[in-house]
Steps between C-alpha positions, in 0.01 A plus 500: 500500500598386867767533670487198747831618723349867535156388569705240746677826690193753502311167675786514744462859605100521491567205757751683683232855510245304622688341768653938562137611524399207774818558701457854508110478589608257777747735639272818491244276704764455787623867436145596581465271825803674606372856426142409723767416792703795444146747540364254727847550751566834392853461265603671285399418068831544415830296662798699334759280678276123386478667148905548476562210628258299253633732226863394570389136575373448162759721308712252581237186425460678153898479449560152571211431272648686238219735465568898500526611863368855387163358343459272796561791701248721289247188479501444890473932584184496305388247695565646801384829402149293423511298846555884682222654331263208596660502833381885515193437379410247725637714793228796427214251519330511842629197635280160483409639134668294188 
């Protein structure tokens, strides 16, 4: 037996993954174009004051949208953390290498 309205709401939130997993793969590519400029001038991986600021920004994005400003918080640190450590990685490469 089928539950049509169920079925209805889990199609709703594969939809909404899939669109998660393509927004997130299209913001690790830029992430990653900024990490070969960071080696490439020098920077540092990590941008402490950026991250805050970002952190705060969408903190407050996450309230107005009614979602819990402590997951969005969690959500977008592990991102971060992720962006850093490719940011690092890319860094130790000898540079002109991908």
């Amino acid at each position: 037996m089928s539950d049509e309205k169920l079925v209805e709401y889990r199609r709703s939130i594969d939809n909404i993954d899939a669109a998660l997993i393509h927004i997130l793969a299209e913001r690790f590519r830029i992430t990653q174009a900024v990490g070969q400029y960071k080696a490439a001038k020098g920077l540092a991986p990590a941008d402490v004051s950026r991250e805050s600021s970002q952190i705060k920004r969408l903190r407050g994005l996450a309230e107005e949208a009614g979602l819990d400003p402590e997951f969005s918080e969690k959500f977008l640190r592990f991102v971060i953390d992720e962006v850093i450590h490719h940011h690092e990685r890319i860094a130790e490469k000898p540079h002109g290498q991908d």
